[in-house]
SEKE-195425 format. One record per residue (C-alpha): x, y, z; residue in three letters. Coordinates in steps of 0.001 Angstrom, whole numbers, plus 500000, padded with zeros to 6 digits. Example, Ala and Ser with C-alpha at 12.3 -4.5 7.8 and 13.67 -1.06 7.14 Angstrom:
REM residues 2
512300495500507800ALA513670498940507140SER
//
This chain:
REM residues 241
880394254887370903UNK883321252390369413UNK884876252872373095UNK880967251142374623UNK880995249048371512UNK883796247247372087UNK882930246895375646UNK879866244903374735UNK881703242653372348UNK884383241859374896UNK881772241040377496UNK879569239227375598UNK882495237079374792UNK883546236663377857UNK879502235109378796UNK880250232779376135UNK883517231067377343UNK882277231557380630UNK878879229007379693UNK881091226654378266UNK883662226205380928UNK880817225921383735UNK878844223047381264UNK881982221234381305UNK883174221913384694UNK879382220785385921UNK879664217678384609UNK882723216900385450UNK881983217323388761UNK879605214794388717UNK882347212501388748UNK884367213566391776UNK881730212827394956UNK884039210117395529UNK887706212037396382UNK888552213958399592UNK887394217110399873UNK890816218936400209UNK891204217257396182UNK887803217282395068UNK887956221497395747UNK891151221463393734UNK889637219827390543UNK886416221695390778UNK888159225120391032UNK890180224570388181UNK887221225925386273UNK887413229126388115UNK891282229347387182UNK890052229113383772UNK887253231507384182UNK889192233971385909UNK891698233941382973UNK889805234085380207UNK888479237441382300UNK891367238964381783UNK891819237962378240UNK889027239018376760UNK887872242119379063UNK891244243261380288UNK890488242510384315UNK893691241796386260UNK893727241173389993UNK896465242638392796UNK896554241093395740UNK898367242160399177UNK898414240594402616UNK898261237220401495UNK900833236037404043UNK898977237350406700UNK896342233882405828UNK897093231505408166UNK898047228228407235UNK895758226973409403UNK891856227082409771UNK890176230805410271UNK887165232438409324UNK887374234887406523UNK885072237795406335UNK884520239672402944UNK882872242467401451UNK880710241650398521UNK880005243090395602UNK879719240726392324UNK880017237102391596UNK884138237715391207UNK884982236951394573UNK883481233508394838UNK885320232258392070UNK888539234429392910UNK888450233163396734UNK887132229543395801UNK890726229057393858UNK892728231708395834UNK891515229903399304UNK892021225898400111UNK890654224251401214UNK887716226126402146UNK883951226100402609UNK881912229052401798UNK878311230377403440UNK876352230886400817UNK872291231167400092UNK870865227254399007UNK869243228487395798UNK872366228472394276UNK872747224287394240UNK869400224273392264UNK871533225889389020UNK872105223280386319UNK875932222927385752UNK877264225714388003UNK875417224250390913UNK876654220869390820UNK880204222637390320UNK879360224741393848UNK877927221443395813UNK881437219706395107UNK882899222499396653UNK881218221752400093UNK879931224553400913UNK877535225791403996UNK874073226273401563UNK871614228095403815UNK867706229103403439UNK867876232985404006UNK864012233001404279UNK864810231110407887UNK867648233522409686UNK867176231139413140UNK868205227917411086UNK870452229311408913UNK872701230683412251UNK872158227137413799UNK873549225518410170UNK876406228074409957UNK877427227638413455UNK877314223724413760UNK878695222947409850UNK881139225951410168UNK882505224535413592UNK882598220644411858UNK884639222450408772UNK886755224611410949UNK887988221336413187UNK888589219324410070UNK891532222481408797UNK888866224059406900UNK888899227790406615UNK885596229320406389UNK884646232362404261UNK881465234378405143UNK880116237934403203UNK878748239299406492UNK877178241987405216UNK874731239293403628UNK873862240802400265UNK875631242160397295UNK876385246475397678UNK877621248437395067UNK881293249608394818UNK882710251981396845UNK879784251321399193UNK879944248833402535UNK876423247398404482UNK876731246697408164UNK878376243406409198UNK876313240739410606UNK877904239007413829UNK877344235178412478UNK881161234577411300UNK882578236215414053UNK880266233934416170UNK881466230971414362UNK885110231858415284UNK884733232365419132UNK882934229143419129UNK885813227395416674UNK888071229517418720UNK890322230522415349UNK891059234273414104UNK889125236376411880UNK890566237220408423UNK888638240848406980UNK889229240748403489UNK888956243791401384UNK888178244397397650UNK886708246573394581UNK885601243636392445UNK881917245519391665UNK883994248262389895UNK885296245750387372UNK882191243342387670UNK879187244758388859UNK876446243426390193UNK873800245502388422UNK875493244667384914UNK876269242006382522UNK878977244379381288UNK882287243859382650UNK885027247052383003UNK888651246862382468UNK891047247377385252UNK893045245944388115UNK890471244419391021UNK892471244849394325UNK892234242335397129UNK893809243057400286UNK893974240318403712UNK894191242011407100UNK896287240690410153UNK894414238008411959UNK892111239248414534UNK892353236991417770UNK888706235716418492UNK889591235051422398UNK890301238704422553UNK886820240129421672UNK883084239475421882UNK881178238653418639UNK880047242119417821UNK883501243860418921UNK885188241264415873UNK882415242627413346UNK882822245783413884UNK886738245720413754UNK886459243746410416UNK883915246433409228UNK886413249212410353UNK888811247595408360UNK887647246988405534UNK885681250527405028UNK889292251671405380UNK890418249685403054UNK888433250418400806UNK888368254130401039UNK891807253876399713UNK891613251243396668UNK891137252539393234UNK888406252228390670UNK887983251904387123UNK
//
């Protein structure tokens, strides 16, 4: 009982520091619309640096990460399981200057919205699949030309840990067309943060990058299901809490 106890009040803390830093991060970001994008990404994800430290103070979750060298420098499309909230504000900080594919609903949020928007992301209407490819394919390309990486959760909704849904072909679309490589990016974030609970678990959240997959080399489908293959290996092997 102390043991779940103290869980709660560590989590609840965390909620609270976590609504302050994304009032003040949301309106601060009212006041970049006017920098690059490379810079305004930079000042809007300090918040998540903040966020994803006071994480660790207060519930004990620290973050591993492998294969980072294996990111090119250069423009790609990242693929990633997803699981909780975590890895948007882990890969928003860990990744620049990138653009992430995410559902338009989000922008409507007061504060952590107008945090998101300065980010310049890809916001698409799920409820419209045909327009939503179109928006990913012709935004992603615009980002991906400009040295943008892209980051995409192909399995398009949130799955539990320890549990991977069937990769959609958009991103790997997006990177034949942009002709760059596919990163699959692997993590356990939902055993730390799940997405069924506001509690959050103590632990290490591991995050492993693949080796580039070559785009030219493969159709569409062949680059999902490679990433998939990946990453269900990957995580096979990663702890939980």
């Amino acid at each position: 009982m102390f043991k779940y106890l103290l869980l709660v009040a560590r989590s609840g803390c965390f909620y609270l520091g976590l609504l302050l830093i994304v009032m003040a991060s949301g309106v601060t970001s009212c006041f970049i619309w006017g920098l690059p994008f490379n810079r305004r990404q930079s000042l809007a994800a300090t918040s998540n640096y903040l966020i994803l430290n006071w994480l660790r103070l207060t519930c004990g979750v620290k973050v591993n990460v492998t294969g980072l060298e294996n990111l090119p420098a250069g423009p790609c499309v990242i693929l990633s399981n997803h699981q909780s909230a975590w890895e948007s504000f882990y890969i928003q900080w860990l990744v620049q200057p990138a653009s992430f594919v995410l559902k338009q609903e989000l922008l409507w949020l007061p504060f952590f919205g107008w945090t998101i928007a300065a980010m310049g992301p890809i916001a698409i209407k799920r409820s419209k699949p045909g327009a939503a490819m179109r928006q990913v394919l012709k935004q992603g390309r615009d980002r991906l030309r400009n040295g943008i990486k892209v980051v995409i959760y192909p399995e398009g909704t949130r799955n539990p840990s320890g549990k991977l849904g069937s990769f959609k072909t958009g991103g790997a679309a997006l990177a034949k067309l942009a002709n760059v490589p596919v990163v699959p990016l692997a993590h356990n974030a939902g055993a730390h943060w799940p997405a069924d609970s506001w509690l959050k678990y103590p632990g290490t959240i591991d995050v492993h990058f693949a080796t580039p997959l070559d785009s030219s080399a493969y159709s569409a489908r062949e680059l999902a299901e490679k990433a998939h293959s990946w990453v269900s290996a990957s995580l096979e092997t990663t702890g939980s809490r």
